[in-house]
N, C-alpha and C positions, 0 to 999 in steps of 0.2 A: 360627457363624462366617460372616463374610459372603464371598461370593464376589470372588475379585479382578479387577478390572474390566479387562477386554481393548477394546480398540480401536483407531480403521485413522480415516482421515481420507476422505473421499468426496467429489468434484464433483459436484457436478448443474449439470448447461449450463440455463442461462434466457433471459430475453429481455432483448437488454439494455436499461438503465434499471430493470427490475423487479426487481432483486436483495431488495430488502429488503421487496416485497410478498407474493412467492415466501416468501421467509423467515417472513414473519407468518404466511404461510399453513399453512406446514409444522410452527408451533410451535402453533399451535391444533391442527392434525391428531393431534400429539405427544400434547395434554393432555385431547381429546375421546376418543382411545383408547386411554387409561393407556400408554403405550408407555415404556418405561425404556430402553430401549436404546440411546435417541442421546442422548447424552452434551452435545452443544454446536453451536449452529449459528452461522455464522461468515461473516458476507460483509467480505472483503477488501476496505478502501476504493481501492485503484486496479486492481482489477481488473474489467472490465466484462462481465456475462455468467454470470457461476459465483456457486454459494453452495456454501460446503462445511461437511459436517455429519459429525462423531464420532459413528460409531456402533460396535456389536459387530460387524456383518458387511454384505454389499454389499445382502442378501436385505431389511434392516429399513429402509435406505437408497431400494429399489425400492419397498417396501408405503409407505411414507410419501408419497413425491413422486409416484409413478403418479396420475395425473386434476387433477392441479393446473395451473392455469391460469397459462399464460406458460412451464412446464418444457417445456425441448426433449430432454433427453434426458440419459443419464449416460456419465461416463465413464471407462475403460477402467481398471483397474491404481487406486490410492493416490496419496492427494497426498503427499508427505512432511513429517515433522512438523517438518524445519527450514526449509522453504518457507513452514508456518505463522507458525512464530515469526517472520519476516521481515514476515509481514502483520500482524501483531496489536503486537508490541511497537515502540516508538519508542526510536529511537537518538538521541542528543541526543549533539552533537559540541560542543565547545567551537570557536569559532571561531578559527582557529590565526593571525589576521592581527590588524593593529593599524592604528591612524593612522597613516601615512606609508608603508606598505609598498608596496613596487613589486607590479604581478600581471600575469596577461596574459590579457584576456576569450575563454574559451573558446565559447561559443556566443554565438547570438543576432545584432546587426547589428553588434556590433562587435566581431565574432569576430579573436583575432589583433592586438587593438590591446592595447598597454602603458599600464597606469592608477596610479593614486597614490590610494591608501584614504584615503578623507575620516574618514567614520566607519561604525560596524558596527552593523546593528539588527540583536540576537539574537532580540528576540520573535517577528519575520518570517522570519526568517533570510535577509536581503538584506544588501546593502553597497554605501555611495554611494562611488561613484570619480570622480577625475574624469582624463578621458581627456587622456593626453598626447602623442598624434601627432594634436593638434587643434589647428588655428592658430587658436584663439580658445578660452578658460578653457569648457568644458564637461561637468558634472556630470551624470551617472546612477546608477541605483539598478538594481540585478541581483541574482537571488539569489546569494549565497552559492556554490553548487555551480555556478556558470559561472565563476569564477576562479581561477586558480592561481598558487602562489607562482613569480617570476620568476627564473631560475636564476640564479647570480651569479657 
């Protein structure tokens, strides 16, 4: 019967930019010394500096990444496993707005201005408006998540 599999989620601090050289390095390390114990290694695309690896305990985490080039160091305590999920899975929102709907740009340079939805790219997840406290017909494209529906 096999063993049921325990494990804990791990940082290791790097340098930034080298997340994913760091990462190659630690998975040859993994398969040059039969090492079963880590489970998954995982660099978060918008986080700059960490790579974190599933393993059974913090000990198989230090004997792997110790001497590796670019590892600054590890750190303290678990990541938690719904921090992970947050990094690895994609939320895909439907876009809740239409042509013609009023919004109000929340960041950016036209932070605070009221627009009229021209039309909505989902593949980019942007949305051409065109601004209506402009004394002259002008069109921009912003993403998505700087706009919000205008209160009525």
């Amino acid at each position: 019967m096999e063993k049921p599999r325990f494990s804990n989620y791990y940082a290791v601090r790097v340098t930034g930019g080298q997340e994913i050289n760091v990462a190659l390095m630690i998975e040859e390390r993994i398969k040059t010394n039969n090492i079963k114990e880590v489970y998954s290694i995982i660099v978060p695309p918008n986080v700059k500096g960490y790579v974190i690896l599933e393993a059974s305990g913090p000990h198989i985490v230090k004997l792997i990444a110790t001497g590796i080039r670019h590892v600054r160091g590890f750190t303290h305590g678990l990541v938690q496993r719904e921090d992970i999920v947050k990094f690895v899975s994609k939320i895909t929102v439907a876009p809740a707005y239409k042509a013609g709907d009023l919004v109000e740009v929340t960041s950016g340079p036209f932070r605070g201005m009221q627009a009229q939805v021209v039309r909505i790219d989902s593949a980019k997840n942007e949305v051409v408006l065109n601004i209506l406290e402009s004394s002259f017909p002008l069109q921009v494209t912003v993403p998505i998540d700087q706009v919000k529906p205008v209160k009525k």
